[in-house]
C-alpha positions as MATLAB code, in Angstrom:
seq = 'XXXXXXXXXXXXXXXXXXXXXXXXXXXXXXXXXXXXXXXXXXXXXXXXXXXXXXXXXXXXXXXXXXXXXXXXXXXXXXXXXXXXXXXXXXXXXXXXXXXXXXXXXXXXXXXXXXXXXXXXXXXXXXXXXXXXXXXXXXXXXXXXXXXXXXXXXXXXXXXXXXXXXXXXXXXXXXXXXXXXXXXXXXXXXXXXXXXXXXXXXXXXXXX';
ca = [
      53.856   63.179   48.822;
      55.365   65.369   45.833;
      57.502   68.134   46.958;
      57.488   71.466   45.461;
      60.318   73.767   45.555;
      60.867   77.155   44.285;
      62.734   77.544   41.034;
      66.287   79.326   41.447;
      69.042   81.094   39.194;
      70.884   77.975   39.770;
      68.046   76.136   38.021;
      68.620   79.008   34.614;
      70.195   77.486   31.992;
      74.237   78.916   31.529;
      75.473   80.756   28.539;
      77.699   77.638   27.535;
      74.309   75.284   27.850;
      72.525   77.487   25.434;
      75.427   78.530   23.014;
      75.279   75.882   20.074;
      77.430   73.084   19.753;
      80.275   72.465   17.299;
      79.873   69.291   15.337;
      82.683   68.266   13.342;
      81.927   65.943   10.047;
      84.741   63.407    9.407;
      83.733   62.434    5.618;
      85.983   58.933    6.111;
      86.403   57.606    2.219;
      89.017   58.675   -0.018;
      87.924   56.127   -2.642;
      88.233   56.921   -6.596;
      84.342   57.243   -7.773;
      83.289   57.000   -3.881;
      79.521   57.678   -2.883;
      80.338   59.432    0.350;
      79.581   62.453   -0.424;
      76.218   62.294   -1.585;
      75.379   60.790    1.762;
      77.303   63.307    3.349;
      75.417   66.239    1.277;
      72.192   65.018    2.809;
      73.367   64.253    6.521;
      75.071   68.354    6.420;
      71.109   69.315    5.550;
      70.381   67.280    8.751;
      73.192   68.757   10.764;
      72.300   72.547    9.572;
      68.416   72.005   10.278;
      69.677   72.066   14.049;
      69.514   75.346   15.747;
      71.916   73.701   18.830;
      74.437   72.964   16.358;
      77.004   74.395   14.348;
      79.531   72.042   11.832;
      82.691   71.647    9.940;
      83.552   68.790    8.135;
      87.134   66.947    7.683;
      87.194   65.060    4.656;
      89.604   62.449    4.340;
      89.791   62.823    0.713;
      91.820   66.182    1.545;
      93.838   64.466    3.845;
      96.941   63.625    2.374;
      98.628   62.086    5.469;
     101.560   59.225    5.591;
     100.923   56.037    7.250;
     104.034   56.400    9.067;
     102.908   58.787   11.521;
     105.964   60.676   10.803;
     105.512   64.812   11.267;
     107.065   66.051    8.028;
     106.687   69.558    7.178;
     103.595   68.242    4.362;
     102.209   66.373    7.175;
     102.011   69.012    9.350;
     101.199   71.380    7.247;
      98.015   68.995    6.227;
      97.362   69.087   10.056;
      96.665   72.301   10.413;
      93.683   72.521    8.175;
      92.145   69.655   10.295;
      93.536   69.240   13.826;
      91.839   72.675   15.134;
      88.214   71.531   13.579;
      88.524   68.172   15.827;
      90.079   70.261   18.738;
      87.354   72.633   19.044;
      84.410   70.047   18.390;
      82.285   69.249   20.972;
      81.525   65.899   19.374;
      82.070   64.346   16.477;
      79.724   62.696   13.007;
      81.723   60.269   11.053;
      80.747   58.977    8.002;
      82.271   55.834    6.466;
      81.549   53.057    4.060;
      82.119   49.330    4.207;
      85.427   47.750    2.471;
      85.830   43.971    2.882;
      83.906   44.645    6.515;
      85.705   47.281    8.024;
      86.040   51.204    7.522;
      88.581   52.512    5.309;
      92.816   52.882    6.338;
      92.300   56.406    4.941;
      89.984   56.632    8.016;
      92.123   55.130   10.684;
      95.253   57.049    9.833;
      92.943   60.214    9.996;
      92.095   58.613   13.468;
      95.531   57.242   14.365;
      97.290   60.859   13.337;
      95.090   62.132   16.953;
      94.697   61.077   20.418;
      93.320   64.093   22.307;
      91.448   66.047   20.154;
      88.647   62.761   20.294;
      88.747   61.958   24.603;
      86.070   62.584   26.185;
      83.654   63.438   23.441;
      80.576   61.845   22.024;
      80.524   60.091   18.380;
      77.752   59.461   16.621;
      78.731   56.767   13.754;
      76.978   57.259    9.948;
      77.408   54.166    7.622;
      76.769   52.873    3.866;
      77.438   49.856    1.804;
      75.830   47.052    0.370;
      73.331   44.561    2.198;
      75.012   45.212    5.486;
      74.572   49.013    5.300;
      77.989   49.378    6.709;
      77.315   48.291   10.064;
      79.916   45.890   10.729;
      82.838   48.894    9.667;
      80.783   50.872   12.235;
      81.307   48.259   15.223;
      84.707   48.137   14.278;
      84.755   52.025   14.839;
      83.438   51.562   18.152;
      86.480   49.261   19.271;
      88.695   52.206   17.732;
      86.870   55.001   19.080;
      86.672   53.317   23.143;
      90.484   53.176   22.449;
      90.813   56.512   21.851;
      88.468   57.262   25.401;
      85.618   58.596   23.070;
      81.747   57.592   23.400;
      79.872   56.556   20.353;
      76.293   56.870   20.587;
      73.953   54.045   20.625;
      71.623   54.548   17.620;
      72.769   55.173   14.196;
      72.026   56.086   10.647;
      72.900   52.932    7.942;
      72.007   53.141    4.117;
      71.589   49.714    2.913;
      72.234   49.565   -0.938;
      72.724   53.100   -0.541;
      73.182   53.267   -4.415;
      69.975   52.441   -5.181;
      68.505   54.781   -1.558;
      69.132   58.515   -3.885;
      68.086   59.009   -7.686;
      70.720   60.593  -10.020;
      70.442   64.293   -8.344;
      71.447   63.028   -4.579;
      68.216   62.694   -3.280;
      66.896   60.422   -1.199;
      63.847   58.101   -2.661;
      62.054   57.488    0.976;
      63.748   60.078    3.401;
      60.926   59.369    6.075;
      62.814   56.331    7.717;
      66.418   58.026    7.188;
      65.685   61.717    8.651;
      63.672   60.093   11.478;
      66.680   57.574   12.501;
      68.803   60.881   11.957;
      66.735   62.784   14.522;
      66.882   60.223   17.064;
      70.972   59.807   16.704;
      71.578   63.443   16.512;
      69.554   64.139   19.582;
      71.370   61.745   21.916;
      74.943   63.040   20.266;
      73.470   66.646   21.403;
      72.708   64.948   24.879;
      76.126   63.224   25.240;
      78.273   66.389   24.260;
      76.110   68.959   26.363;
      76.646   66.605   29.462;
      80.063   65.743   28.510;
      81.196   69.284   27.842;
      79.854   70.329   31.491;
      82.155   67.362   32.849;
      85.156   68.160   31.212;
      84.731   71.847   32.443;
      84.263   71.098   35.950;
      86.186   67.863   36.202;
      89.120   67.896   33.170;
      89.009   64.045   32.106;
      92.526   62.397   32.720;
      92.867   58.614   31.210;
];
């Protein structure tokens, strides 16, 4: 026997359900003659197609950050042009290539220079490379990213030869298979960060 019950305000979706989310775009090479940006050109047109999101993008190219952690006045200064874009995100897209089968140090120190700003938040994990597509920097990522008390998504979006996947202009040859696998990821990064930003509202997450 199905019951039926009246709906309530309770059941009226809130203000912060229905506001759009911010989606920050970590752009992780900061290789001479790198390809990440035509990948990232086309995965922005993705991102702005989305009426529940809004975005910003940190790329690591402009990112000039020492290794040593240490908070000089030019590290800090770099900081401030990215720390509040990963502090305010509600979840995170990060786009990296392969190098000898992990993601690049440029990357990691961009990771390593933050601890907070990523807890608690969903990342959805954007790869390119050769005949692996960049997959195996992107399970690395998600040993880095559990670390750091974030949650990648399952699915993601891999460019195999990714040279050869857009013609001279940036554009992509057979977007069919790419847009669709972009759909599906974005959609359960919108799911994670809607039900994650509810939790850390009503229950503040303390590792």
């Amino acid at each position: 026997m199905r019951l039926w019950r009246m709906k309530t305000t309770a059941d009226a979706p809130t203000a912060e359900q229905t506001d759009p989310l911010r989606v920050t775009l970590v752009v992780g090479s900061n290789r001479h003659g790198r390809f990440g940006p035509v990948v990232a050109d086309w995965l922005l047109d993705r991102l702005r197609d989305r009426d529940d999101l809004v975005t910003e993008v940190v790329d690591v190219a402009d990112a000039e950050l020492p290794t040593s952690l240490e908070p000089t006045p030019e590290a800090t200064a770099v900081l401030s042009g990215i720390t509040p874009k990963l502090a305010r995100a509600d979840a995170f897209v990060v786009l990296t290539p392969e190098y000898n089968h992990s993601f690049p140090a440029g990357l990691k120190n961009l990771l390593d220079w933050h601890y907070g700003e990523w807890r608690a938040k969903p990342v959805a994990l954007v790869s390119y490379g050769g005949l692996a597509g960049g997959l195996r920097a992107v399970e690395h990522l998600r040993q880095v990213f559990a670390e750091l008390h974030a949650v990648t998504v399952r699915d993601t979006v891999s460019f195999h030869n990714a040279g050869a996947s857009f013609d001279d202009r940036g554009t992509l040859r057979d977007p069919s298979a790419p847009n669709a696998a972009a759909k599906t990821m974005l959609d359960q990064l919108t799911w994670w960060a809607q039900a994650l930003k509810q939790a850390r509202t009503t229950h503040p997450y303390t590792p």
